[in-house]
C-alpha positions as CSV (number, residue, x, y, z in Angstrom):
1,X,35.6,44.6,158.9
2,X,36.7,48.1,158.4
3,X,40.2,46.9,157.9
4,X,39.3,44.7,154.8
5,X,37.4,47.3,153.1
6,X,39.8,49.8,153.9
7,X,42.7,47.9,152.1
8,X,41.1,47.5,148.1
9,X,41.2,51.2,148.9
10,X,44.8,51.7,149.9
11,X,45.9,49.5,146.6
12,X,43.8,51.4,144.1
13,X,45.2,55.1,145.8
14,X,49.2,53.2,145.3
15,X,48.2,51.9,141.9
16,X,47.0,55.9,141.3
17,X,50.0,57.3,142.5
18,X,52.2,54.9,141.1
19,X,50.4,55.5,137.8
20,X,50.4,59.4,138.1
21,X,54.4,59.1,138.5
22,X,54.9,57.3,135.1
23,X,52.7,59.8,133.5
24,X,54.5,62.8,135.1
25,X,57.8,61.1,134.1
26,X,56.8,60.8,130.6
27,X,55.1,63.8,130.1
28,X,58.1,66.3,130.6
29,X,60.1,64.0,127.8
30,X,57.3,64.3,125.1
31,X,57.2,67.9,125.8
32,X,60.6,68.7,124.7
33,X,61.3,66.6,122.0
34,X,57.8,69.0,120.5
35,X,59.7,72.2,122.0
36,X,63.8,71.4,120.9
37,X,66.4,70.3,123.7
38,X,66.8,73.0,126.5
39,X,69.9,74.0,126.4
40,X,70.1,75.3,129.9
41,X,70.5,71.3,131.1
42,X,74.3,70.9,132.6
43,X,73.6,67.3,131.1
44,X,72.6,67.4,127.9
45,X,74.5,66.1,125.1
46,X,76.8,68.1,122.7
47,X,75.4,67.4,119.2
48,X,78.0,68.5,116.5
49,X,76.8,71.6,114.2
50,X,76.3,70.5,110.2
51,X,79.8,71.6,108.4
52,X,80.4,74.9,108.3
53,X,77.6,76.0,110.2
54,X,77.7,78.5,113.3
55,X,76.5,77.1,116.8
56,X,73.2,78.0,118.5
57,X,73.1,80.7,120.5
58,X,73.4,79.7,124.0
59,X,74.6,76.3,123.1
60,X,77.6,75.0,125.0
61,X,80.3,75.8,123.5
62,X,82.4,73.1,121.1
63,X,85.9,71.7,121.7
64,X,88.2,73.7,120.0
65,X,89.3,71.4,117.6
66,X,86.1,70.7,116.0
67,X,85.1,71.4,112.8
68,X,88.6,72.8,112.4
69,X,89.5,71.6,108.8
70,X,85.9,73.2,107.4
71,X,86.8,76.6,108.8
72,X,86.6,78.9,106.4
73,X,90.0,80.5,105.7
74,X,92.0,83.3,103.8
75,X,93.1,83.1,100.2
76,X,97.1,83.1,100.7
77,X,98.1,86.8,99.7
78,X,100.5,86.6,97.1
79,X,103.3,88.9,96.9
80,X,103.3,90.8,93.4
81,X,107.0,90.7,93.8
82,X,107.3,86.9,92.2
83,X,105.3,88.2,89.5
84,X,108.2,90.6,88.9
85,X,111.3,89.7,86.4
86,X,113.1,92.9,87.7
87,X,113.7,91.9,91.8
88,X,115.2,95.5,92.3
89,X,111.5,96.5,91.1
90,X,110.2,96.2,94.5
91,X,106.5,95.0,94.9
92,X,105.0,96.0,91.5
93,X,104.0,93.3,88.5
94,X,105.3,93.7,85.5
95,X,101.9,94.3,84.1
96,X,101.2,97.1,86.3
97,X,99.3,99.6,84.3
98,X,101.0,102.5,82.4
99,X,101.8,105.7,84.7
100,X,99.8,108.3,83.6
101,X,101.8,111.5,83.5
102,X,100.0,113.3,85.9
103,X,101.6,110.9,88.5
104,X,105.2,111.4,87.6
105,X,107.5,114.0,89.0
106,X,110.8,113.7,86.7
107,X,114.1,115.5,87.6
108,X,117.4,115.8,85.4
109,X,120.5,116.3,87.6
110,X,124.6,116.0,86.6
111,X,125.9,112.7,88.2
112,X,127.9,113.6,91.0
113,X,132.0,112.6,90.4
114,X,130.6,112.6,86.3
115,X,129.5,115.9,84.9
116,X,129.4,114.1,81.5
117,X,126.5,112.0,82.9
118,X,123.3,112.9,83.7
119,X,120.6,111.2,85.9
120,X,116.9,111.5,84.7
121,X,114.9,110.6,87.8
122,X,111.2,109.3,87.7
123,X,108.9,109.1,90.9
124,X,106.1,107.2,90.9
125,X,103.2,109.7,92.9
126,X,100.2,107.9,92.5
127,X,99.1,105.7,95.0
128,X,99.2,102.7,92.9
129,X,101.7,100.8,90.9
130,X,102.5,101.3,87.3
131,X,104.6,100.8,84.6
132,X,106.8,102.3,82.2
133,X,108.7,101.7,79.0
134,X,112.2,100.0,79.2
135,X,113.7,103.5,78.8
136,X,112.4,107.0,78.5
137,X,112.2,108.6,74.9
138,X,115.2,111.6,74.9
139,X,117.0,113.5,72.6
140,X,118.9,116.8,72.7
141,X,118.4,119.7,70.9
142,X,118.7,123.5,71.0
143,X,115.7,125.3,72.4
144,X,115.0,127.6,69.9
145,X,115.2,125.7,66.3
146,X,112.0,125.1,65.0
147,X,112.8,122.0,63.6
148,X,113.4,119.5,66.2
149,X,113.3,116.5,64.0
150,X,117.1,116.5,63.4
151,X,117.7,116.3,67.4
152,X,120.5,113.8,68.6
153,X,119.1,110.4,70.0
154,X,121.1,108.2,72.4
155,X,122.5,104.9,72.0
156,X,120.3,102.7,74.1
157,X,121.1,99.3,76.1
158,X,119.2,96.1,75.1
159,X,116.0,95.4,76.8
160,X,112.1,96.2,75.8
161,X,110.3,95.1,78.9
162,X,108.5,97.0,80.6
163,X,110.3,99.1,84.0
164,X,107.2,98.3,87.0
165,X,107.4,101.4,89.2
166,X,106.0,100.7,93.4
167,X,103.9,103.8,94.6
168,X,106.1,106.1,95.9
169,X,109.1,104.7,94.2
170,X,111.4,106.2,91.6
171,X,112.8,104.9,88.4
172,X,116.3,105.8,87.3
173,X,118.2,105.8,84.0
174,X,121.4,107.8,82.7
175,X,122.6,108.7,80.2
176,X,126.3,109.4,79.4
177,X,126.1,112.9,76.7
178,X,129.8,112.5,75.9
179,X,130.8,108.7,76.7
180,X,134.8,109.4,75.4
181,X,135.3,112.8,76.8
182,X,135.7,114.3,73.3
183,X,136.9,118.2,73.4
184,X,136.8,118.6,69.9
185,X,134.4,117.4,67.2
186,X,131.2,117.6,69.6
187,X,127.8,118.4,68.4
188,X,127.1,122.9,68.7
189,X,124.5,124.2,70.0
190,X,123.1,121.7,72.2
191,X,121.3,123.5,74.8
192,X,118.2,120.7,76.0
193,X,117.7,117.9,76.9
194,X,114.2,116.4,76.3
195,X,112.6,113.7,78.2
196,X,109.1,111.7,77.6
197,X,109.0,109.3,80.2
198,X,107.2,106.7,78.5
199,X,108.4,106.3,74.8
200,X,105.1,104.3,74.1
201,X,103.5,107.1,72.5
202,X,100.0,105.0,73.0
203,X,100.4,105.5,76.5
204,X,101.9,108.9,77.0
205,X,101.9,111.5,74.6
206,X,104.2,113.4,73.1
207,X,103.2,116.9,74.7
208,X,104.0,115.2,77.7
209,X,107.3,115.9,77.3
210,X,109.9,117.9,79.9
211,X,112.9,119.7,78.8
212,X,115.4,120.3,80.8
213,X,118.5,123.1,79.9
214,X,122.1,122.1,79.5
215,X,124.9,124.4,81.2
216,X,126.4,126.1,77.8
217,X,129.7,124.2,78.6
218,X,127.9,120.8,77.9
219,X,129.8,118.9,75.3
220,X,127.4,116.1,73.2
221,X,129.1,113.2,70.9
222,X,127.5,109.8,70.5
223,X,125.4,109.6,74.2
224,X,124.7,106.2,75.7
225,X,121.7,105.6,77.6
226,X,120.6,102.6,80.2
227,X,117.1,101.3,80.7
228,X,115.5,102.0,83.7
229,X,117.0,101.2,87.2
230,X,115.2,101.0,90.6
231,X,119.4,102.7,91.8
232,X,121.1,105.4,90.4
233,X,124.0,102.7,90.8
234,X,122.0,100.2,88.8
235,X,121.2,102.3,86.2
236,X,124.8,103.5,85.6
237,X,125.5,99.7,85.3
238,X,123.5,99.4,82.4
239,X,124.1,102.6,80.4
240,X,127.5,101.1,80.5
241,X,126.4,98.0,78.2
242,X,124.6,100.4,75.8
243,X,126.0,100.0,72.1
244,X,127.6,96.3,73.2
């Protein structure tokens, strides 16, 4: 007798447990779908991150492949030197801005091997790029007149674009005074040389010019002058074309 009213007993305690085990088994799953997946589980599932977005902190981490072709990447630099029309011009565009004068050291020295020739030299000291006219403004004078408007300008070489000069670089042009080695007929008196490095007087003016003294020997008669040159070499090449 104890046995059979012992046993609705047992069934009801097994139907409890049994009861308690699906609740408890359930109850952990409702719980973190309210809470967000724990990311601490070996087992859980990678879910890719929307496009471009950054992972979770303490997610596991992604295959490196993915989301590879939305990575955000670099603008390709592009080298001012394709911009440039003049190769020998190094890495500035042609539109650099005008030098100002106050970056410019400018030096006039006799060509060596050619002491009719004379190289006017033009450093770029800023620390950015700039420009300047296809060839300086020069003339030669003497020092001392007071007029100066009657000074002797060079023949020039063709060209009108505008000379881009790198930071640091130097700009080079010369300028034959006496291009058939006359000994008679030559021009008296011609003691200076005068140099604006930028002829565009919009952009430099003309107080900004340097004069430079000629030895008293110096003979003048019809001077050629080149455009500017990123070589001395260069530059004689093209005071050689000036006048053809």
């Amino acid at each position: 007798m104890s046995v059979r009213r012992r046993r609705p007993l047992l069934v009801t305690t097994v139907l409890a447990v049994g009861a308690g085990l699906v609740l408890t088994a359930c109850g952990p799953d409702n719980a973190d779908q309210a809470a967000g997946p724990k990311t601490s589980s070996t087992t859980a599932a990678v879910t890719p991150a929307p496009t471009g977005a950054a992972p979770a902190a303490g997610s596991p981490t992604a295959p490196a492949t993915a989301g590879a072709s939305h990575a955000p990447t670099s603008a390709p630099h592009t080298s001012s030197a394709s911009t440039s029309t003049r190769p020998s011009a190094g890495n500035a565009p042609t539109d650099a801005t005008p030098c100002d004068i106050g970056n410019l050291s400018i030096h006039v020295t006799t060509r060596p091997g050619a002491p009719g020739q004379r190289v006017i030299d033009v450093q770029n000291t800023g620390a950015k790029a700039c420009s300047l006219s296809s060839s300086p403004g020069v003339n030669l004078g003497n020092s001392t007149a007071r007029d100066q408007s009657n000074n002797i300008r060079p023949v020039l070489a063709s060209g009108t674009l505008r000379f881009p000069v790198p930071a640091g670089q130097n700009a080079y042009v010369v300028i034959d005074l006496n291009p058939t080695s006359a000994t008679t007929g030559t021009t008296p008196d011609i003691n200076e040389i005068n140099v604006l490095a930028d002829q565009d007087d919009t952009n430099m003016p003309l107080a900004a010019t340097h004069n430079f003294p000629l030895t008293p020997d110096t003979r003048v008669l019809n001077p050629h002058m080149g455009n500017y040159r990123a070589t001395i070499a260069e530059a004689v090449t093209s005071m050689a074309a000036a006048g053809k």
